[in-house]
PASE-585776 format. One record per residue (C-alpha): residue number from 1; x, y, z. Coordinates in Angstrom, 1 decimal. Layout:
BEGIN
+-----+--------+--------+--------+
| pos |     xx |     yy |     zz |
+-----+--------+--------+--------+
| NUM |      X |      Y |      Z |
...
+-----+--------+--------+--------+
END
This chain:
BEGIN
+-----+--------+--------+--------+
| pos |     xx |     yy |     zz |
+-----+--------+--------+--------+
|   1 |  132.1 |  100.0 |  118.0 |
|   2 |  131.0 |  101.2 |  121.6 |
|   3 |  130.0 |  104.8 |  121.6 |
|   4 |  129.7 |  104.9 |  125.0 |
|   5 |  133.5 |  104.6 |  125.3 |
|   6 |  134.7 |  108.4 |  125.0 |
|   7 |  138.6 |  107.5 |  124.5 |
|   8 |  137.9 |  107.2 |  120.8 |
|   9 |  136.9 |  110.6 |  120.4 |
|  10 |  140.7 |  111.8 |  120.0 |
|  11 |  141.0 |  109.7 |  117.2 |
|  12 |  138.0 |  111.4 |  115.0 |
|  13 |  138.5 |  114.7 |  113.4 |
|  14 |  134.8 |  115.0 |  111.9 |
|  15 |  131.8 |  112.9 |  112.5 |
|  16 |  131.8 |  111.5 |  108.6 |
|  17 |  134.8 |  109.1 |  109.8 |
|  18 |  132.2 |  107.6 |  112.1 |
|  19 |  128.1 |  107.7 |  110.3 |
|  20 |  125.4 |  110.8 |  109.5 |
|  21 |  124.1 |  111.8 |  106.6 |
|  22 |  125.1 |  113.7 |  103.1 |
|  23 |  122.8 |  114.8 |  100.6 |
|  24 |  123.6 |  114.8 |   97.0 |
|  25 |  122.5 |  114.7 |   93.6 |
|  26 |  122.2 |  112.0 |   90.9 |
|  27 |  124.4 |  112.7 |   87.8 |
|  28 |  124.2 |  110.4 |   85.3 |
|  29 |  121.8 |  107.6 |   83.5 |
|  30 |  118.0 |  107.2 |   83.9 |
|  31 |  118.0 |  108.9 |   87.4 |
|  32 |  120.3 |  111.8 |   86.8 |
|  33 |  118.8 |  114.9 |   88.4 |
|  34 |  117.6 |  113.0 |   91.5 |
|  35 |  117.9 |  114.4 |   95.1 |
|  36 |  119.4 |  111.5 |   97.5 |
|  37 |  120.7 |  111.0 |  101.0 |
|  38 |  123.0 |  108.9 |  102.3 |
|  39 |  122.2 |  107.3 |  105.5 |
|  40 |  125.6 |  106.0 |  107.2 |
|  41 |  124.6 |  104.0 |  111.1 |
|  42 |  127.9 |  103.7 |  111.9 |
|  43 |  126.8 |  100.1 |  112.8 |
|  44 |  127.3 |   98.6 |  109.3 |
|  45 |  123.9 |   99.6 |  108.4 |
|  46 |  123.6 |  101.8 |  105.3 |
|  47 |  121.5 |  103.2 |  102.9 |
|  48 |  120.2 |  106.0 |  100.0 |
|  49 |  117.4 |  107.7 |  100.9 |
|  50 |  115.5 |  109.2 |   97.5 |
|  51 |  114.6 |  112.6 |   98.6 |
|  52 |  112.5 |  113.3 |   95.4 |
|  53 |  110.7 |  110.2 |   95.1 |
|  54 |  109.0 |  110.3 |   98.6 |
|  55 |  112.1 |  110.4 |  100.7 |
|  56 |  111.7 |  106.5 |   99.6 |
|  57 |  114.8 |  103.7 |  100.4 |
|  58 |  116.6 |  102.4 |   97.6 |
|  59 |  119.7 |  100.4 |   97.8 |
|  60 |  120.5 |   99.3 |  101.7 |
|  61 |  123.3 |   97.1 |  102.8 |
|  62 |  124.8 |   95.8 |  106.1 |
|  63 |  128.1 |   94.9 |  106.5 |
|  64 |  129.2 |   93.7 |  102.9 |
|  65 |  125.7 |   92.0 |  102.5 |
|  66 |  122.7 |   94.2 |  100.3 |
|  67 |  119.3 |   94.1 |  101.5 |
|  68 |  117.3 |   95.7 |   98.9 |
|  69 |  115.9 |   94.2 |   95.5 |
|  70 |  116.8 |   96.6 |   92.8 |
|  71 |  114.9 |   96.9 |   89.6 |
|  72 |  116.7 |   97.3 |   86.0 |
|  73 |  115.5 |  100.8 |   85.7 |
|  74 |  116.5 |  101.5 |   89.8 |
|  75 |  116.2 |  105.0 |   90.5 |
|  76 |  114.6 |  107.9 |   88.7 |
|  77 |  113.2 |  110.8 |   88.7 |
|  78 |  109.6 |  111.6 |   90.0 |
|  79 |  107.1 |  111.5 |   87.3 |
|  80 |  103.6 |  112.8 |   88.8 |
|  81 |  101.7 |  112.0 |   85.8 |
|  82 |  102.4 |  108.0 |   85.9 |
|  83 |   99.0 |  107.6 |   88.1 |
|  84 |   97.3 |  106.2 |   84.9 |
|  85 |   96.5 |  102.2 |   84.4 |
|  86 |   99.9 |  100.4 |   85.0 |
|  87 |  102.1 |  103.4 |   84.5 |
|  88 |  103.6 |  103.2 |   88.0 |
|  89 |  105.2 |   99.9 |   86.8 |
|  90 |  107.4 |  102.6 |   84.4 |
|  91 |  109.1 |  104.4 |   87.5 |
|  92 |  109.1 |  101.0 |   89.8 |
|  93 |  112.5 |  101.0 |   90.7 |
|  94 |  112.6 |   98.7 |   93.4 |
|  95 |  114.6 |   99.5 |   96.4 |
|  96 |  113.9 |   98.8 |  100.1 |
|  97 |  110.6 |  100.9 |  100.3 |
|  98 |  108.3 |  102.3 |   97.6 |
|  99 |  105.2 |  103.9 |   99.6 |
| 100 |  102.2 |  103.1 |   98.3 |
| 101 |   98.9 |  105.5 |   98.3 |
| 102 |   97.9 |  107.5 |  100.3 |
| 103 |   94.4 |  107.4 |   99.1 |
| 104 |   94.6 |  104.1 |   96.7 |
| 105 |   96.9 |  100.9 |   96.3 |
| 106 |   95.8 |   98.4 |   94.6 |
| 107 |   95.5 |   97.7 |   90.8 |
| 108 |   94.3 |  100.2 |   88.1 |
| 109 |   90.4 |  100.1 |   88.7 |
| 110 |   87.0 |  102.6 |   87.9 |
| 111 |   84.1 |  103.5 |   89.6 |
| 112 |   81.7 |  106.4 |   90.1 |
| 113 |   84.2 |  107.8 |   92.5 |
| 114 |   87.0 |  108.2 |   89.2 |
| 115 |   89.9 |  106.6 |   88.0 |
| 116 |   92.6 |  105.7 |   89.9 |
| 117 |   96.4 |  103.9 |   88.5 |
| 118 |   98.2 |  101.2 |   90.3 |
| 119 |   99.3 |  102.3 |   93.6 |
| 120 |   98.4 |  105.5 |   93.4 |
| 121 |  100.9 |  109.0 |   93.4 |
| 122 |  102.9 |  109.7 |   96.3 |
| 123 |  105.9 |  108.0 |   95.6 |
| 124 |  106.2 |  109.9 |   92.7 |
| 125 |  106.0 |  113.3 |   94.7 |
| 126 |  109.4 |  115.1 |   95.9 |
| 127 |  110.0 |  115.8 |   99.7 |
| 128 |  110.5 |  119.2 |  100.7 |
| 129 |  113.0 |  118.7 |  103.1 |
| 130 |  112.3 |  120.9 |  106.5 |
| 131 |  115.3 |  119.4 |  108.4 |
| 132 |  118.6 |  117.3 |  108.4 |
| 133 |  120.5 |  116.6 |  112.3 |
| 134 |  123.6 |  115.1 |  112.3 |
| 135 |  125.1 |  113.0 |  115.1 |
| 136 |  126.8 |  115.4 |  117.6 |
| 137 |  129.6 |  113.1 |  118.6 |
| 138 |  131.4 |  115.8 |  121.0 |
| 139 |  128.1 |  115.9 |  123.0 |
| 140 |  127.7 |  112.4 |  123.1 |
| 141 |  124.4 |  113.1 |  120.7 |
| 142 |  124.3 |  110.2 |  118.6 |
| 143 |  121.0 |  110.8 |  117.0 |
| 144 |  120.6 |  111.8 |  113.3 |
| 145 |  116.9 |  111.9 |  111.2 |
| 146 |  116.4 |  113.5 |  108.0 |
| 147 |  112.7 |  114.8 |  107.7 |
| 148 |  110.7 |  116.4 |  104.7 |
| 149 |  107.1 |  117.0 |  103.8 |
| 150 |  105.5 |  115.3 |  100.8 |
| 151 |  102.3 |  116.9 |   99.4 |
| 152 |   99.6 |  114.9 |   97.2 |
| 153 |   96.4 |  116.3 |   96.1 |
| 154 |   94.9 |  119.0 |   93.6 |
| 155 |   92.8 |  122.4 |   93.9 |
| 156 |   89.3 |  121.9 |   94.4 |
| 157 |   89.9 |  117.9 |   95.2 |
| 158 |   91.4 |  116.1 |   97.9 |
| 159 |   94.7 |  117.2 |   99.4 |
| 160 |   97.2 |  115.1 |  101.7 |
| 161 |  100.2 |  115.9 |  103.1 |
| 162 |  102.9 |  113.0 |  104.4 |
| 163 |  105.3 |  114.2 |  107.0 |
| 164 |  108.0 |  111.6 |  107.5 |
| 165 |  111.4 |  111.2 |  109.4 |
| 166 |  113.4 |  108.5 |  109.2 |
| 167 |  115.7 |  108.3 |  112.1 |
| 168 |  118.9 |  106.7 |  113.4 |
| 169 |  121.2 |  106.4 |  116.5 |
| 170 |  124.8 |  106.0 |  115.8 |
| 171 |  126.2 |  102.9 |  116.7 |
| 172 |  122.8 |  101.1 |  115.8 |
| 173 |  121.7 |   99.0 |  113.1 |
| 174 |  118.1 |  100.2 |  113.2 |
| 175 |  116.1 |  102.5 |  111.4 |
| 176 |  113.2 |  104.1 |  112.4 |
| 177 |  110.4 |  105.5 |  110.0 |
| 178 |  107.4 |  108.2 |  111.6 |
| 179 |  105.2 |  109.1 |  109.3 |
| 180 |  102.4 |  111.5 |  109.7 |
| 181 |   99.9 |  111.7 |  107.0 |
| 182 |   97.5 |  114.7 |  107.4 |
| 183 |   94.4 |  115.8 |  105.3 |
| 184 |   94.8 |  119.0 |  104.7 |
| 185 |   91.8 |  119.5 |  102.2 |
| 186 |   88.3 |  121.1 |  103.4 |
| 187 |   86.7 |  117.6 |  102.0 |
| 188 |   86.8 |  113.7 |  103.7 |
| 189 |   89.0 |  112.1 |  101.7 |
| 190 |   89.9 |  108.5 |  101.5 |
| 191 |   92.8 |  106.9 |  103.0 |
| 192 |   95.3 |  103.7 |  102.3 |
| 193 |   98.9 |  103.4 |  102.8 |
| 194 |  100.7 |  100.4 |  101.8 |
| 195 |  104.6 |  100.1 |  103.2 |
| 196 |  106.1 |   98.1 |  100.1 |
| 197 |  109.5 |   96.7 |  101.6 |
| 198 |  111.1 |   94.9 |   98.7 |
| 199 |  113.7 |   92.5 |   99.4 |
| 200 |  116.6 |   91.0 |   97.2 |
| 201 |  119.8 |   88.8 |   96.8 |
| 202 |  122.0 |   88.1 |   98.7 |
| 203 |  119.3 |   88.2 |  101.9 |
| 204 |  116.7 |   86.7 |  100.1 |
| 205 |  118.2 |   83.4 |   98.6 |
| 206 |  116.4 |   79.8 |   98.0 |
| 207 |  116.2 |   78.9 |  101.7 |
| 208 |  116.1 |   82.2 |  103.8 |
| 209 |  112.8 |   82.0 |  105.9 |
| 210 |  110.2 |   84.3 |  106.3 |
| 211 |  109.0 |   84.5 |  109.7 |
| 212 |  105.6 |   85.9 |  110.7 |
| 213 |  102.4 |   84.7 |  112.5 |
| 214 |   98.8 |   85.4 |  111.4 |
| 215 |   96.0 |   83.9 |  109.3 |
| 216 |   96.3 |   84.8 |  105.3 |
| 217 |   94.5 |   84.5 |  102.4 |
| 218 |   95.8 |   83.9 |   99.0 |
| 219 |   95.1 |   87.0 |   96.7 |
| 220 |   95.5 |   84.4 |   93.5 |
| 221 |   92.7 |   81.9 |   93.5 |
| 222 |   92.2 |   78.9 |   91.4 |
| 223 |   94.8 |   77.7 |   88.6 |
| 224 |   96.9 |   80.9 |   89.6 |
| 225 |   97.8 |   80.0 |   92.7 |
| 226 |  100.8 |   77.7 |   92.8 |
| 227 |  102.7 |   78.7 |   96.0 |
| 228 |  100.5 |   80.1 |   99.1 |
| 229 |   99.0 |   76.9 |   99.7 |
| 230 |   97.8 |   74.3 |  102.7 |
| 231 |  101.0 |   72.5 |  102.9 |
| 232 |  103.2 |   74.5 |  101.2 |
| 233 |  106.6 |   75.7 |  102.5 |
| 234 |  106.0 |   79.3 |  100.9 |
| 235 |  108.2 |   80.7 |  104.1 |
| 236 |  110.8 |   79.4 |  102.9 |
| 237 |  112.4 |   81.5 |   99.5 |
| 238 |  112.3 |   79.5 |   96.2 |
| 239 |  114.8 |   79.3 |   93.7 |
| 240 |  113.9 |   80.9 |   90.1 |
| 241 |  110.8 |   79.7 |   88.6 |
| 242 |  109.8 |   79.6 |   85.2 |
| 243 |  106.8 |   80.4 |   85.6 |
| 244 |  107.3 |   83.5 |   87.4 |
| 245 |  109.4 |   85.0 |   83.8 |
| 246 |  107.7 |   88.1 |   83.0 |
| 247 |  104.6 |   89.3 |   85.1 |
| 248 |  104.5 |   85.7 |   87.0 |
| 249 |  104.0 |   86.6 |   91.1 |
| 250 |  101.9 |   85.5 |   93.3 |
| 251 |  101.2 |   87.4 |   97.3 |
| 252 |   99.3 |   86.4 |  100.3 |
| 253 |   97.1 |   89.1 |  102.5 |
| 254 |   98.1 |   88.3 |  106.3 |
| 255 |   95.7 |   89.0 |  109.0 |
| 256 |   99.2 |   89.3 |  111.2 |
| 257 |   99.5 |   88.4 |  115.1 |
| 258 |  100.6 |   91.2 |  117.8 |
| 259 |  101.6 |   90.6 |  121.7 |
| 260 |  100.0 |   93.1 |  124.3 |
| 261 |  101.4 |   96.0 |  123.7 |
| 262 |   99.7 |   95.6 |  119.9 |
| 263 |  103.5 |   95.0 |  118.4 |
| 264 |  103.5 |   93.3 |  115.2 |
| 265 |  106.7 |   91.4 |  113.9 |
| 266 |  107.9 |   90.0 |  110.9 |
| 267 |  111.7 |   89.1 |  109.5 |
| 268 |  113.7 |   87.8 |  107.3 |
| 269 |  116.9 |   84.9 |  108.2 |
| 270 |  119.4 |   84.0 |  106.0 |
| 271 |  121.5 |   81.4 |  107.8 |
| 272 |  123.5 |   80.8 |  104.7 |
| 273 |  125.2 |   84.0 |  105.8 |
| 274 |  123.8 |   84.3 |  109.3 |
| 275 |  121.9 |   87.6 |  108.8 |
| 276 |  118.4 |   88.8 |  110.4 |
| 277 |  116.0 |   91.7 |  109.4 |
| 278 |  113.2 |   92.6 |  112.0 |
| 279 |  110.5 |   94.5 |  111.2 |
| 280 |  107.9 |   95.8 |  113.9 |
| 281 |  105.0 |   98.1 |  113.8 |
| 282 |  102.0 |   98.6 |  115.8 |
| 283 |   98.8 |   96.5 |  114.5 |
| 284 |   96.7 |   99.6 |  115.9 |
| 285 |   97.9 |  101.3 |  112.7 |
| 286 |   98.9 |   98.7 |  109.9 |
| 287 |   96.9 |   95.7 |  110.6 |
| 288 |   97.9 |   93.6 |  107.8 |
| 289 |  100.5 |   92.2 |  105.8 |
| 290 |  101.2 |   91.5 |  102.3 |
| 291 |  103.7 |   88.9 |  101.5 |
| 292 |  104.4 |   88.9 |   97.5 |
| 293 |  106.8 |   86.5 |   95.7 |
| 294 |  108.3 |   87.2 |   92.9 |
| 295 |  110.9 |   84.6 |   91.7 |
| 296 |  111.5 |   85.6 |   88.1 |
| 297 |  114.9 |   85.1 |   86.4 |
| 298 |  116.9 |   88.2 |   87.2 |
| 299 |  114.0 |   89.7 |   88.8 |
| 300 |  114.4 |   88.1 |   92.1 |
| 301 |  112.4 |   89.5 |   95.2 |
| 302 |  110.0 |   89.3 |   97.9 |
| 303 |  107.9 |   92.2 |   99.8 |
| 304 |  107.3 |   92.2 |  103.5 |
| 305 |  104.7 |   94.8 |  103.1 |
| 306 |  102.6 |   96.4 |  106.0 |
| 307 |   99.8 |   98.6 |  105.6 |
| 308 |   96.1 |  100.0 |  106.3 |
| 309 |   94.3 |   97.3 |  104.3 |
| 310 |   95.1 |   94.1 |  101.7 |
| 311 |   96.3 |   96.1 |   98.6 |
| 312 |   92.7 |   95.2 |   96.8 |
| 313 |   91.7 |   99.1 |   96.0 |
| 314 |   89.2 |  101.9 |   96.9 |
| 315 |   85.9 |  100.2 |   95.1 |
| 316 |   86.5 |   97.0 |   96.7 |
| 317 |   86.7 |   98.5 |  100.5 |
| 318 |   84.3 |  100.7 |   99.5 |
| 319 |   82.0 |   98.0 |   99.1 |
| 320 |   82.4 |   96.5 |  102.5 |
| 321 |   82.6 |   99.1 |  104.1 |
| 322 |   85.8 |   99.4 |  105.2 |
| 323 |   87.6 |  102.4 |  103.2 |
| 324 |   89.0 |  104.7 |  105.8 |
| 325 |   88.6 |  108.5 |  105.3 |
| 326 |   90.2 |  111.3 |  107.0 |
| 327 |   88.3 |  114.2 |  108.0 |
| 328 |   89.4 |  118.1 |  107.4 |
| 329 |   92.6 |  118.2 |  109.6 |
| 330 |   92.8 |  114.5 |  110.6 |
| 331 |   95.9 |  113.2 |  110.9 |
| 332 |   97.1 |  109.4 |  111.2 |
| 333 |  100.9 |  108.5 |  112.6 |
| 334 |  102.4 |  105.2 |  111.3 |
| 335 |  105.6 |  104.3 |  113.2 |
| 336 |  107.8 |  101.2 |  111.4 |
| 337 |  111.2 |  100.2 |  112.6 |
| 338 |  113.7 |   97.7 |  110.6 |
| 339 |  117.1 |   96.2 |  112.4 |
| 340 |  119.5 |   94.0 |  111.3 |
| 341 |  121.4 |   91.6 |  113.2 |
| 342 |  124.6 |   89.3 |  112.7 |
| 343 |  124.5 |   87.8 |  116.0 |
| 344 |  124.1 |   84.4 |  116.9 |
| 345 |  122.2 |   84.8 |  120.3 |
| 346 |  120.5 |   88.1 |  118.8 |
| 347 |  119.0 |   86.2 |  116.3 |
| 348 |  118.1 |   82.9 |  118.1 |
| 349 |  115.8 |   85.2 |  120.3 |
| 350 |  114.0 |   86.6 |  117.4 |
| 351 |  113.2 |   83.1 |  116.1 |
| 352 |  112.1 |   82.3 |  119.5 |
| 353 |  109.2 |   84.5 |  119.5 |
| 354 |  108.2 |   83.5 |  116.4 |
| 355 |  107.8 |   79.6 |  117.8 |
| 356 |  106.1 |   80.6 |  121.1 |
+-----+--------+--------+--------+
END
């Protein structure tokens, strides 16, 4: 639709006929209780919004095509007391984006420093929501966000507080996430984030590509290590496996490339159904990427994941010396933006600057 072209606003009574955003609450099943928005573009671009799990994105679709990979429990409710071992696996629902940290992500691990669970707790914390804009079509004000503050931490410990808005402009298949992560403590504290975009059926399918550019290193070595490979076409999306029933998976850390404006890209085509995702952020900020397969039987996915470090843990970066800390106060912005695209020449050009 063009936006710019006013003759269609005698044809709208309310703003709902066109995109914005409505807030509800989940009513029934495992997530029944759960604060969610709806996220309309106008632009064929839509998606939920989990206000109480971290203002997190479950199920997205464009056009008639869904995006996300959806686990069998899907949404539920925040449970703050799953930061133990592998309990995070319990409220996993899947969905576009799960955030991971913000001061651990990585597997369940022990060290001088404490204990810390798989991923750590902040998708598990509710947003307080501070502000909702809706597109203001009369005005030709066609942006709409939803932001809301996330708080993670304990008295007498570390305390962080995540500030995000997720952003849109009607008429455009894009969204934007800015997040501000802030310690808000009187004591350093340490510091990972991990964006974990998780992909499903029908966008991922056995022969979309993954495109990105960057060096990478396995994070299965040895006999466990059947698809990131020398030789192996692990960007192109596998059929099911066998061997990935049950907790078979496999990822690959990605030292990714950036142009000269520090831009990093990665994305996801589907020429099946002729249908590109972009993602960009700035390498500044999240200098790697995670790329994990998961090709199970019903449990069919791949993560496009950027973030502060390789998802290996606090002790581990610790080690080398390179666990990040914020001081009293310190704040750190991450800006991400995902489009979509179901045009021809749109998406020729994105594969183009993946072959230069």
């Amino acid at each position: 639709m063009n936006y710019e072209n006013k003759d269609w606003l005698d044809k709208v009574s309310n703003v709902a006929q066109v995109g914005g955003i409505e807030t509800s609450v989940l009513d029934n099943g495992l997530g029944r209780g759960t604060r969610i928005a709806w996220v309309n573009t106008g632009a064929g671009l839509r998606f939920k919004v989990v206000l109480d799990r971290a203002m997190d994105i479950a199920e997205a679709s464009f056009n008639q095509y869904n995006l996300s990979w959806i686990s069998g429990i899907g949404v539920t409710p925040p449970q703050p007391f799953s930061d133990k071992g592998v309990d995070w696996l319990r409220t996993f629902g899947g969905g576009m984006l799960v955030t991971c940290g913000l001061s651990h992500v990585g597997g369940p691990e022990e060290d001088e420093f404490g204990k810390r669970g798989l991923h750590d707790q902040i998708s598990n914390i509710p947003a307080e929501i501070i502000q909702i804009k809706q597109p203001d079509i009369l005005r030709g004000d066609r942006e709409m966000f939803i932001t809301g503050i996330i708080k993670q931490g304990h008295p007498l410990g570390a305390n962080i507080e995540l500030k995000r808005s997720i952003r849109c402009t009607l008429g455009d298949p894009t969204i934007h996430i800015i997040d501000e992560v802030t310690n808000v403590g009187n004591i350093d504290t340490p510091h990972m984030i991990l964006y974990h975009f998780n992909f499903g059926w029908p966008l991922i399918d056995a022969g979309t590509e993954l495109l990105w550019n960057g060096s990478w290193t396995a994070r299965e070595q040895g006999d466990g290590n059947k698809i990131f490979k020398e030789g192996n076409t692990f960007k192109t999306c596998q059929a099911p496996r066998d061997d990935h029933r049950g907790t078979g998976e496999e990822a690959a850390f990605i030292d990714i490339d950036h142009d000269e404006d520090f831009k990093s890209r990665c994305a996801i085509y589907n020429k099946q159904i002729g249908l590109a995702l972009a993602m960009e952020f700035d390498k500044r900020e999240l200098p790697w990427l995670t790329n994990w397969q998961h090709w199970g039987f019903g449990e069919y996915v791949t993560g496009l994941e950027p973030g502060t470090n390789p998802p290996v843990g606090q002790r581990k970066l610790r080690e080398s010396g390179e666990l990040l800390f914020l001081k009293p106060k310190e704040s750190k912005t991450y800006t991400l933006s995902i489009r979509l695209s179901d045009k021809p020449d749109d998406i020729q050009k994105l594969i183009r600057t993946f072959n230069q």
